[in-house]
C-alpha positions in Angstrom: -16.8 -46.2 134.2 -16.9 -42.7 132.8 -13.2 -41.1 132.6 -14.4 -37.8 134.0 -15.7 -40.2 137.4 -13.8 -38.8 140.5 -13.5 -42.4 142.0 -9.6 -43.9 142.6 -11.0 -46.5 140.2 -11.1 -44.1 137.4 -7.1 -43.1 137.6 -5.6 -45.2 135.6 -8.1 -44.4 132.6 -7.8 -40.7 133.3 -3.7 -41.0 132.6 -4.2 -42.9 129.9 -6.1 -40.0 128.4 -3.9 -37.2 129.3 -0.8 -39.0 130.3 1.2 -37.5 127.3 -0.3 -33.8 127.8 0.5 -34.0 131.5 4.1 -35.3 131.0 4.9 -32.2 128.6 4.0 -30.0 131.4 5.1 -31.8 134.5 8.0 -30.0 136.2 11.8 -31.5 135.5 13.6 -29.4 137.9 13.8 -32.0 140.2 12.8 -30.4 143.2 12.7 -34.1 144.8 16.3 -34.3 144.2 16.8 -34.2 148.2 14.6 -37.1 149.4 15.5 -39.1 146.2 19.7 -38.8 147.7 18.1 -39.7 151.0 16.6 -42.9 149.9 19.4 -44.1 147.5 22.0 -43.4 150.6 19.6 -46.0 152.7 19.5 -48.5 149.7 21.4 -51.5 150.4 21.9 -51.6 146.7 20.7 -50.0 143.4 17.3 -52.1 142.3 14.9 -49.7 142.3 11.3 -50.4 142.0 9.3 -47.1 141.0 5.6 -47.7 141.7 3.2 -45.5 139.4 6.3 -44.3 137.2 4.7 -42.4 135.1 6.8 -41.1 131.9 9.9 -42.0 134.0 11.0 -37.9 133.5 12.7 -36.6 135.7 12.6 -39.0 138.8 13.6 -42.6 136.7 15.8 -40.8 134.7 17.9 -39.3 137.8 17.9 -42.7 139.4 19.4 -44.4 136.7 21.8 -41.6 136.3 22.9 -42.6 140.0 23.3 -45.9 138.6 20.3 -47.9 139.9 18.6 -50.7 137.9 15.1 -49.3 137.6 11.8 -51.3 137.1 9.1 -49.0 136.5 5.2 -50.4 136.9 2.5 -48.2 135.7 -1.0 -49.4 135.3 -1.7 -46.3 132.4 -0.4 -47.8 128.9 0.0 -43.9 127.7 2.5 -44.0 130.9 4.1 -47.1 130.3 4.9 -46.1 126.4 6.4 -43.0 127.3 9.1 -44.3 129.8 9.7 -47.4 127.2 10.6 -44.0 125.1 12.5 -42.3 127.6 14.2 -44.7 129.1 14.8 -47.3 126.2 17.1 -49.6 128.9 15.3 -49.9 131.7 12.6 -52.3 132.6 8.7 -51.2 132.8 6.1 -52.8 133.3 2.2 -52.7 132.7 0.4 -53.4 135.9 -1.6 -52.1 138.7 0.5 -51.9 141.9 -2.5 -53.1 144.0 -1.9 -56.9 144.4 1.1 -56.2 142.6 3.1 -60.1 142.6 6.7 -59.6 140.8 8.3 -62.3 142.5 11.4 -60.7 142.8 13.1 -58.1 145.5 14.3 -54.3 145.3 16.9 -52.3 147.1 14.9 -49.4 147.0 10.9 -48.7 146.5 9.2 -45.7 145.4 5.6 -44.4 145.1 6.1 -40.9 144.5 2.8 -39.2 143.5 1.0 -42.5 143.0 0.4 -44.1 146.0 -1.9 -41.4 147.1 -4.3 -42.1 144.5 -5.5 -45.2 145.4 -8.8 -45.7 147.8 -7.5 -45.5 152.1 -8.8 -49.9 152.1 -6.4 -50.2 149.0 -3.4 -48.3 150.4 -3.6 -50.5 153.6 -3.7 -53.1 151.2 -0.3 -52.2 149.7 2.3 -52.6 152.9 2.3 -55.9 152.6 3.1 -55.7 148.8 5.8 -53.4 149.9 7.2 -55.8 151.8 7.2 -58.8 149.8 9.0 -56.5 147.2 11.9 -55.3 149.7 14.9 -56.7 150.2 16.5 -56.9 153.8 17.2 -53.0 154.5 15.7 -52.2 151.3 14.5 -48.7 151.4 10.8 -47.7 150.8 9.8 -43.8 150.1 6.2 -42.8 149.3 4.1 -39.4 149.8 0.8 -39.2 151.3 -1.4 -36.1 152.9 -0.6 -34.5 155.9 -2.9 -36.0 157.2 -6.1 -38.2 157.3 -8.4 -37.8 154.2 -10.0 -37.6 150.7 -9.7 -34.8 148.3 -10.5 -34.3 144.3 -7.7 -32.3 142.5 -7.4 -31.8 138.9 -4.9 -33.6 135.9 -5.5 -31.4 132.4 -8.5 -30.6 133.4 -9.4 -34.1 134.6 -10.4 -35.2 138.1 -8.2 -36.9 140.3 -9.0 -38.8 143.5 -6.6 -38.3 146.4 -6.3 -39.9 150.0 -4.7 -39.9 153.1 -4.4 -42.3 156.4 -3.8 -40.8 159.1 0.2 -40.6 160.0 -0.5 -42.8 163.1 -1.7 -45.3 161.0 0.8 -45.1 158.2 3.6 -45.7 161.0 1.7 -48.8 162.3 1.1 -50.0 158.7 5.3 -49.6 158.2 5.8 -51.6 161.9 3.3 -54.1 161.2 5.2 -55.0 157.9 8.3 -55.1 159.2 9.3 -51.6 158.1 10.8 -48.7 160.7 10.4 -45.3 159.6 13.3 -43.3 159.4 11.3 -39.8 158.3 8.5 -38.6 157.2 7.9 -34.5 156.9 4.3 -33.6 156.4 4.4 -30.6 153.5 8.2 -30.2 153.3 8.7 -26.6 152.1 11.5 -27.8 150.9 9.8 -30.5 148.0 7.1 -28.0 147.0 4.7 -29.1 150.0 5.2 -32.7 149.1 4.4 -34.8 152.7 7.0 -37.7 152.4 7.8 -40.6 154.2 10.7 -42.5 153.8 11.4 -46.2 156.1 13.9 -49.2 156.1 12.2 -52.6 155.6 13.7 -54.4 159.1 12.3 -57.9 159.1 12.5 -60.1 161.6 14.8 -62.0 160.7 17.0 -59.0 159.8 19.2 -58.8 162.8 
């Protein structure tokens, strides 16, 4: 597949072509900082998985500078070296989130920026890897479109495949997989027009 294809399957090559130009540029002023607090206060405790990490600047960085154990997955290897760099003590791994099998629970889950790039079958796909990822009470934070749809945007020129479910569907996803959603704010003015959900995995056993 060519890198300049606008398909979600092209993504992962596309970073790993201008992962490192993209990192240079990417904004560190933590404009996320808000919703970040917001999921760490729901965390039952501080393992935190980050889902399409990226470089791990700024948003791996800050958690671990609020003392969570981070374990970064990035399918890009341009990605994965540059948060081995920045962030020589935490975890990362190589690996595609879809179908993603660690074997092990968090306290916290993120897909900030990343989740939104895969394909609408493969995001329905990815609540159930969610939850057999979260810890009872665990807290899981992604960001989506406002609402349902595909767009192309750009990465250093690059395209980039984007998509959104419907919100209706994203809350029956969460309360199908035993997750309740505690917010979600469709283009918060506040995070630079980022639409963000954030929900408490509530199994039922969970009482």
């Amino acid at each position: 597949m060519k890198t300049t294809d606008s398909s979600p399957d092209a993504i992962l090559e596309t970073y790993d072509r201008v992962g490192r130009s993209w990192a240079i540029r990417r904004d560190r002023t933590l404009f996320e900082r808000r919703w970040l607090d917001r999921m760490l206060s729901y965390a039952p405790g501080r393992r935190a998985l980050d889902l399409g990490c990226g470089s791990g600047q700024p948003i791996a960085a800050y958690l671990k500078d609020r003392r969570a154990q981070v374990t970064g997955v990035d399918g890009a290897q341009a990605m994965v070296a540059m948060f081995k760099a920045s962030l020589p003590d935490a975890r990362v791994i190589r690996a595609d989130m879809r179908g993603l099998d660690l074997g092990e629970t968090f306290d916290m889950i993120l897909a900030w920026n990343s989740f939104f790039h895969l394909s609408r079958a493969d995001q329905r796909a990815m609540f159930p890897v969610f939850a057999a990822h979260a810890n009872p009470r665990a807290a899981l934070m992604f960001t989506s479109g406002p609402e349902e749809g595909e767009r192309i945007g750009r990465v250093e020129g690059k395209p980039v495949y984007h998509a959104s479910l419907d919100p209706k569907d994203y809350t029956k996803l969460l309360n199908e997989n035993g997750f309740e959603v505690i917010a979600f704010t469709p283009e918060d003015p506040a995070c630079r027009g980022h639409s963000v959900w954030l929900a408490r995995f509530r199994p039922r056993t969970d009482d």
